[in-house]
C-alpha positions in Angstrom: 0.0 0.0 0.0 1.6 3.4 -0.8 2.3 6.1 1.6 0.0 9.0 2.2 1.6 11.8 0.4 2.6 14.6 3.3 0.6 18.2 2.4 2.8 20.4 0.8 4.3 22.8 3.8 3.8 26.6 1.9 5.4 29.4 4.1 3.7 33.1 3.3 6.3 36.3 3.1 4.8 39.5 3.3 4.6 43.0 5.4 1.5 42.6 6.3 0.5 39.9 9.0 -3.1 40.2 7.9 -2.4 39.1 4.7 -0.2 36.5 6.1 -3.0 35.5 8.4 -5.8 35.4 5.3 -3.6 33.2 2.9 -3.2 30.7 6.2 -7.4 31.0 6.9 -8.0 30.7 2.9 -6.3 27.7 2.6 -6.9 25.9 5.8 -10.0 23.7 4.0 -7.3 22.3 1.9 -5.1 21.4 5.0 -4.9 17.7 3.6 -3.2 19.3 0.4 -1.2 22.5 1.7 -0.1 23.1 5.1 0.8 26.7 6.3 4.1 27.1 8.3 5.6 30.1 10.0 9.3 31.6 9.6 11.8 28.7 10.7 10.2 26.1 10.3 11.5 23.2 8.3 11.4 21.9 5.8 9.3 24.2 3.4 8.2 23.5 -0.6 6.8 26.5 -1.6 7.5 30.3 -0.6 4.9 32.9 -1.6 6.6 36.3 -2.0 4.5 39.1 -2.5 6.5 41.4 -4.8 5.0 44.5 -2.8 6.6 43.5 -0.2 10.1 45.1 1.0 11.6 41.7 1.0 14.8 39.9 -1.3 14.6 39.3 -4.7 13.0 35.6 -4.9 16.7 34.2 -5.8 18.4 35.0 -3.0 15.3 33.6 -0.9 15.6 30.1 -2.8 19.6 30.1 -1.5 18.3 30.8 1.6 15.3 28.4 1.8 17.6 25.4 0.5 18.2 24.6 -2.9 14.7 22.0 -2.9 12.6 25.2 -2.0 10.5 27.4 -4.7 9.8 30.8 -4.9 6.6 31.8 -6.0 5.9 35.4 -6.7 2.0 36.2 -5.3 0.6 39.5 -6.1 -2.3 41.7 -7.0 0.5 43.7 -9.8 -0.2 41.3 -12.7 2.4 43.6 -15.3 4.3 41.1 -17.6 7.5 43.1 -16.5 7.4 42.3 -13.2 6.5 38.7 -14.3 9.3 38.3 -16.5 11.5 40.0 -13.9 10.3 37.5 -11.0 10.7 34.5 -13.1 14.9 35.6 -14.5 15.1 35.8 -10.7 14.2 32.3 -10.5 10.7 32.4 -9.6 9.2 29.2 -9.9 5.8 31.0 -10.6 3.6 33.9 -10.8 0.3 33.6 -9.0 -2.3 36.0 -8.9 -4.2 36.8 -5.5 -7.2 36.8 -7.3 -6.8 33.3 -7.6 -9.9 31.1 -6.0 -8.5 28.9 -3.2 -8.7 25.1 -4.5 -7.2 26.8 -8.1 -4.0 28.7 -6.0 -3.7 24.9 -4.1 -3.7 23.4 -7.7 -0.8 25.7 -8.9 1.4 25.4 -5.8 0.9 21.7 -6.6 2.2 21.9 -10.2 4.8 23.9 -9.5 6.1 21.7 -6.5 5.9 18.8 -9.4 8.4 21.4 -11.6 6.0 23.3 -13.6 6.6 26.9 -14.1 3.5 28.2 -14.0 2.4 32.1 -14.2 -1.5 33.6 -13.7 -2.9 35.1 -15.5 -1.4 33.9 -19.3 -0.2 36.8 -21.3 -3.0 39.0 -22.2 -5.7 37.4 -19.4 -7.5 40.2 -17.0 -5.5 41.8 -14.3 -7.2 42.3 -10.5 -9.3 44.8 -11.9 -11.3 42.8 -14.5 -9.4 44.8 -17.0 -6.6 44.0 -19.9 -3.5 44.6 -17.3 -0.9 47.9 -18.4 -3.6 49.7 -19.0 -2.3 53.7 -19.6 -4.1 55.2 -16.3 -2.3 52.1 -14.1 -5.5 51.7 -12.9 -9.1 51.6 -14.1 -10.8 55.1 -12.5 -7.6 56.7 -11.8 -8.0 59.5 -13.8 -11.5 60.1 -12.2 -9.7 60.4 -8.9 -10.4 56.9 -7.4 -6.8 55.5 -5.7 -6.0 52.2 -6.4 -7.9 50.6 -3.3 -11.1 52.1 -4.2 -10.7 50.7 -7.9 -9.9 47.4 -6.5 -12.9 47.5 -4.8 -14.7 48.6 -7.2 -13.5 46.3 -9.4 -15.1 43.3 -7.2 -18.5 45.1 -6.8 -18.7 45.3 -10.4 -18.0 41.6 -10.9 -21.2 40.8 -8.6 -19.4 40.2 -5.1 -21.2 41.3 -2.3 -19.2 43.7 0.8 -18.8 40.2 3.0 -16.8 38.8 0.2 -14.9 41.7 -1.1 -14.0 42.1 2.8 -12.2 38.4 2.7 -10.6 38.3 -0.7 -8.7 41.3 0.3 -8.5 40.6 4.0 -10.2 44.1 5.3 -12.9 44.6 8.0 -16.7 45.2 6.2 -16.5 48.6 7.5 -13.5 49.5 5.6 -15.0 47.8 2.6 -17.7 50.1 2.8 -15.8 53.1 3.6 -14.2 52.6 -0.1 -17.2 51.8 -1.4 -19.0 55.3 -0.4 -15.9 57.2 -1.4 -15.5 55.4 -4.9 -19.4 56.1 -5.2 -18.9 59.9 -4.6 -16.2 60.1 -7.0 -18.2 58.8 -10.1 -21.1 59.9 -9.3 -23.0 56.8 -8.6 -25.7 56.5 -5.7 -26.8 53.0 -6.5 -24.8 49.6 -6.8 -26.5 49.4 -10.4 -25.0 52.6 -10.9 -21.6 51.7 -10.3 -21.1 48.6 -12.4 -22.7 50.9 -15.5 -20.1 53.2 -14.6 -17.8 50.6 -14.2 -18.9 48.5 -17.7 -18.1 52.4 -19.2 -14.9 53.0 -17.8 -12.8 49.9 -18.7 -13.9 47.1 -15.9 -15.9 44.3 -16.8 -18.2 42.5 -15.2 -19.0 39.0 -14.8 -22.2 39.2 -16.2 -22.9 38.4 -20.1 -23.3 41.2 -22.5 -27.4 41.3 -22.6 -27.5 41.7 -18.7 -24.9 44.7 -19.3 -26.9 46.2 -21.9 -29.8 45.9 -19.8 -28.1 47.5 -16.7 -27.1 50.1 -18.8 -30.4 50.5 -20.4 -31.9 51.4 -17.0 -29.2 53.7 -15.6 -29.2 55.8 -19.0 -29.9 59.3 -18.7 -33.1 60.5 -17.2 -36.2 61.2 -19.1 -36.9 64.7 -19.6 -39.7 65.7 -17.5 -43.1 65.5 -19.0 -44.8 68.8 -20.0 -47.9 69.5 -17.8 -51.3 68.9 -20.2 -52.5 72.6 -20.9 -56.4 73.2 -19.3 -59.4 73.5 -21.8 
């Protein structure tokens, strides 16, 4: 009878302890496949470096990991540059934080078998929902949102409710909806209908098909001019 293969032991580098935190809560239902481990602790297959983060380039990390170890870069900033420049490093990957849990356990697994792999493929949707290098560097930048408003914007105009945008980007609701009112104010939406038109307009798409986009659209268009009173007889 063959051995149970041991999870894969996946140690998380970043500034943030939240994050660090999140990754280790995210992937906890796939303890069986991936096992979280804190600094020091032996022996570890995978890395995740978020490129953010003030932290070595992901060589020097592999020397210092062990030789058996891979790096794996894991952030939001999908720009092929920085992919390229991760992998000449010797990244063993490029993962997206977008990724859904069970899909960022089946990449750490192909890469642990000695597949390079990098998400999204050249071309694919950045964080945003949007082609990535766009000119702004973000979607609503030039409208005044900052980059955390668009990336929460991004999620409410792919469908996800404030619960969920809370925990794929490991904030508290109420900061959710603090970016939410302020990203609101800037375009000029008062309605969540409102701001996925806005958002369908302005370079983010949604996950819905086109005829529910038309449809939203049709419905947040401009507002009828008022009707004329009837003149007495």
């Amino acid at each position: 009878m063959d051995p149970v293969p041991r999870p894969l032991r996946v140690q998380v580098r970043d500034d943030h302890t939240l994050v660090v935190a999140g990754v280790s809560a995210m992937l906890h239902p796939f303890r069986d496949r991936v096992e979280v481990v804190g600094p020091g602790e032996e022996p570890v297959d995978v890395v995740l470096v978020d490129t953010f983060a003030a932290l070595q380039p992901a060589g020097a990390a592999e020397r210092r990991c062990g030789t058996t170890t891979k790096v794996v870069a894991y952030s939001w900033n999908l720009d092929p540059v920085l992919v390229e420049q991760a992998l000449a490093e010797g990244a063993a990957g490029y993962l997206s934080k977008a990724l859904e849990p069970e899909v960022l356990v089946g990449c750490l697994e192909d890469i642990v078998a000695g597949r390079t792999v990098v998400s999204p493929a050249p071309g694919a949707h950045d964080r945003w929902g949007t082609r990535a290098g766009g000119p702004d560097g973000w979607p609503g930048r030039s409208e005044g949102l900052s980059e955390r408003e668009s990336e929460v914007l991004a999620l409410v105009v792919r469908g996800l409710r404030n619960e969920q945008i809370a925990r794929r980007l490991f904030l508290s609701i109420n900061s959710v909806k603090t970016y939410i009112r302020s990203a609101y104010r800037k375009v000029g939406a008062t309605t969540r209908a409102e701001a996925i038109v806005w958002g369908y307009r302005h370079g983010f798409e949604p996950q819905v098909s086109p005829r529910v986009a038309a449809e939203l659209s049709r419905r947040s268009g401009p507002p009828a001019p008022p009707r004329r009173p009837r003149a007495r007889h």
